[in-house]
VOPAGU-2260 file (C-alpha; in pm, 1 decimal, decimal comma):
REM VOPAGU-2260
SITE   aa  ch    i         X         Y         Z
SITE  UNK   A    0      97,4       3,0    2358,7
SITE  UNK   A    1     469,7     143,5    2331,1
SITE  UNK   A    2     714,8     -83,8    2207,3
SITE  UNK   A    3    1124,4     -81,9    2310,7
SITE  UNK   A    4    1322,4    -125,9    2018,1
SITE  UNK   A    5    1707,2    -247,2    2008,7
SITE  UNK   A    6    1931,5     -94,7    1808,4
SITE  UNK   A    7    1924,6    -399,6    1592,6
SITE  UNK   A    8    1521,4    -408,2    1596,6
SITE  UNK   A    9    1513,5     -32,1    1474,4
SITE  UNK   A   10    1754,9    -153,2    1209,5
SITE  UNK   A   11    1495,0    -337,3    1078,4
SITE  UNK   A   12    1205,3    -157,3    1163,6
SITE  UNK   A   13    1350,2     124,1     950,3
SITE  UNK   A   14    1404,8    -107,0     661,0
SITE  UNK   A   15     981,4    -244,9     688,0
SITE  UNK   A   16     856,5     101,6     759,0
SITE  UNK   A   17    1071,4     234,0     436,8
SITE  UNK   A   18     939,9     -49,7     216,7
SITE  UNK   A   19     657,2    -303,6     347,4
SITE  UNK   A   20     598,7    -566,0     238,9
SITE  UNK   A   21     919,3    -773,0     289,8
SITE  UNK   A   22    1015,7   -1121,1     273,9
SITE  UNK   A   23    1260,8   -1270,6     472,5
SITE  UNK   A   24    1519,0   -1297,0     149,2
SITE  UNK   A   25    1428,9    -909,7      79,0
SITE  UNK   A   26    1536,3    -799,1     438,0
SITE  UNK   A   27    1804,1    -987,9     441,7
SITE  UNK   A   28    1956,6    -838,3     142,2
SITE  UNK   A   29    1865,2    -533,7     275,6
SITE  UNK   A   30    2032,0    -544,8     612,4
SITE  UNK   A   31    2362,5    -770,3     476,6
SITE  UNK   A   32    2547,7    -499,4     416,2
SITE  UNK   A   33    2478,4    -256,9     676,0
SITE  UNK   A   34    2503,4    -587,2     936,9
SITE  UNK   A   35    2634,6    -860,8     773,9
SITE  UNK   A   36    2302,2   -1070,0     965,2
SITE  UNK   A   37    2246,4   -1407,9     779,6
SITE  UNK   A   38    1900,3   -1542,3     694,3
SITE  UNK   A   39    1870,4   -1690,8    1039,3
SITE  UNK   A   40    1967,4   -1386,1    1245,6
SITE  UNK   A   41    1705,8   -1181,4    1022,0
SITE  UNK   A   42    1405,2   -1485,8    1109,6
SITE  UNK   A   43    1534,0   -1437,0    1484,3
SITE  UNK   A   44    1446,5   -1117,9    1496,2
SITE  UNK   A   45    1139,5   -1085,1    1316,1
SITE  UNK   A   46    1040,6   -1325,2    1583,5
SITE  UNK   A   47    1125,4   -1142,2    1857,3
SITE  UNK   A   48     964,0    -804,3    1683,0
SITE  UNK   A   49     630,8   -1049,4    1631,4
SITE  UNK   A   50     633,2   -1113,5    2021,6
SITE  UNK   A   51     665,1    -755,4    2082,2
SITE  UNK   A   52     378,2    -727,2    1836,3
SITE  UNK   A   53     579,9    -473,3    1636,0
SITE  UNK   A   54     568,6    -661,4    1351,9
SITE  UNK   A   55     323,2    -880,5    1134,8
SITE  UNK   A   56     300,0   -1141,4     837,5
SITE  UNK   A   57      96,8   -1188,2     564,5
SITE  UNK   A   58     132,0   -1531,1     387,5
SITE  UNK   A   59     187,4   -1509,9      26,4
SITE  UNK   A   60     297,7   -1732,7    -285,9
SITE  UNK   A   61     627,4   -1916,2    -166,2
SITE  UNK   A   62     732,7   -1648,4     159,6
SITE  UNK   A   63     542,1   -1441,7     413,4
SITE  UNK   A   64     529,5   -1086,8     347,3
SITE  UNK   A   65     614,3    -874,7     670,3
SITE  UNK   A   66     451,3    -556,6     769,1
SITE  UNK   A   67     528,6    -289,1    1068,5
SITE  UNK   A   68     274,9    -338,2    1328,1
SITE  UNK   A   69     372,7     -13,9    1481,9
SITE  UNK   A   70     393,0     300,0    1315,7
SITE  UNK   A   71     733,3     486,1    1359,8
SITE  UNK   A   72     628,6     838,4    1533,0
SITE  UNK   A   73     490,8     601,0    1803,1
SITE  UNK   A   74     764,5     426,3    1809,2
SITE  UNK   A   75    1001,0     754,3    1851,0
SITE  UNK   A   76     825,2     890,9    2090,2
SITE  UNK   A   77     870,3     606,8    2283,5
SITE  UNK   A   78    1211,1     600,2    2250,9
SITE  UNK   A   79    1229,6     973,5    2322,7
SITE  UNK   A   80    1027,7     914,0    2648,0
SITE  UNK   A   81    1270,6     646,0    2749,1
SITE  UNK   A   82    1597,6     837,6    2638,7
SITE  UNK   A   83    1452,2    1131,5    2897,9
SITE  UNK   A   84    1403,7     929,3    3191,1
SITE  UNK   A   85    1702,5     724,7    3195,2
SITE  UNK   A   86    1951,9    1008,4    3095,4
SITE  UNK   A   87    1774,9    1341,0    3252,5
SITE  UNK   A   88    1551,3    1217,8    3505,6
SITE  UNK   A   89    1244,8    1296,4    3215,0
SITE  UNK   A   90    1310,5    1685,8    3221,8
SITE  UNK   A   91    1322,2    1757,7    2884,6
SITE  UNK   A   92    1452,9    2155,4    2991,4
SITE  UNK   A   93    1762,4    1975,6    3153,4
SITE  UNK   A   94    1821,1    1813,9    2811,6
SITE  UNK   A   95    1792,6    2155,0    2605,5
SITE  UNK   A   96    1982,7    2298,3    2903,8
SITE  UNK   A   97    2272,6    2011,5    2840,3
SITE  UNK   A   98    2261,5    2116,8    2462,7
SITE  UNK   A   99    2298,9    2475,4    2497,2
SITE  UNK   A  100    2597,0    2498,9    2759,6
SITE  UNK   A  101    2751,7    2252,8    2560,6
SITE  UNK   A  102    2685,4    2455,0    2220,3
SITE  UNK   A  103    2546,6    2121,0    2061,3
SITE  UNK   A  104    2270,5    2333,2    1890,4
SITE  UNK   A  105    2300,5    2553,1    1542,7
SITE  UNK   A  106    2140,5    2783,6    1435,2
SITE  UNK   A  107    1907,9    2595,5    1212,2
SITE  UNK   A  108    1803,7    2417,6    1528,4
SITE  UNK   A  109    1721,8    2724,3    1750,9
SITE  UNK   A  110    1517,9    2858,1    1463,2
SITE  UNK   A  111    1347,0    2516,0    1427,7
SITE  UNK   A  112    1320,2    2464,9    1842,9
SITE  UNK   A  113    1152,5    2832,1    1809,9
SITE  UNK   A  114     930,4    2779,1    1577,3
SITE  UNK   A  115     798,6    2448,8    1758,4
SITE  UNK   A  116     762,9    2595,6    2098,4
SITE  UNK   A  117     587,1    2868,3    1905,4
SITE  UNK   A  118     331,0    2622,0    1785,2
SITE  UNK   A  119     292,1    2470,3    2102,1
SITE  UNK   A  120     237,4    2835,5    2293,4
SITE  UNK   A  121     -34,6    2895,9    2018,9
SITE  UNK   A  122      96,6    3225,7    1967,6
SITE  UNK   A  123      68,4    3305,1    2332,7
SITE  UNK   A  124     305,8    3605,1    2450,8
């Protein structure tokens, strides 16, 4: 089921999917200084990330342990899907189109780009 993260919920997702388990103390002092989010604002959104079944809990000793629920490629490539629809209509070629007239690729990329599309061709000329 794809899941639409904020750019607050990937905040944390990043931080579970980096070092799960978490308690609520852990992620909080994980996030303050990046966000400055309190305690509550942390519970808050583990809640809402628990209704979007994107995250789960474990109780354990004195605090719940939180997991991921979602693995982050999925996760990615739902955000990718949704990035192409809203901004280029889904057309990923008028994206790469976007990026070359406006020089926004390097080298590195084009070689990397190339070597995907290569993959994906399976050699094909």
């Amino acid at each position: 089921m794809p899941i639409n993260l904020s750019d607050s919920e990937w905040k944390l997702m990043n931080r579970l999917w980096d070092g799960a388990p978490l308690t609520i103390m852990e992620l909080t002092a994980a996030l303050r200084e990046d966000t400055g989010w309190s305690k509550n604002t942390v519970i808050t959104m583990l809640s809402r990330l628990e209704a979007k079944s994107a995250v789960r809990h474990e109780e354990g000793g004195r605090a719940k342990r939180y997991f991921p629920a979602v693995n982050r490629e999925d996760a990615a490539l739902t955000e990718t899907e949704n990035f192409l629809d809203k901004v280029y209509g889904g057309s990923l070629g008028l994206m790469m189109s976007a990026m070359v007239e406006s020089r926004a690729l390097s080298e590195a990329d084009i070689a990397e780009l190339s070597a995907i599309l290569e993959k994906a061709g399976g050699g094909r000329a």
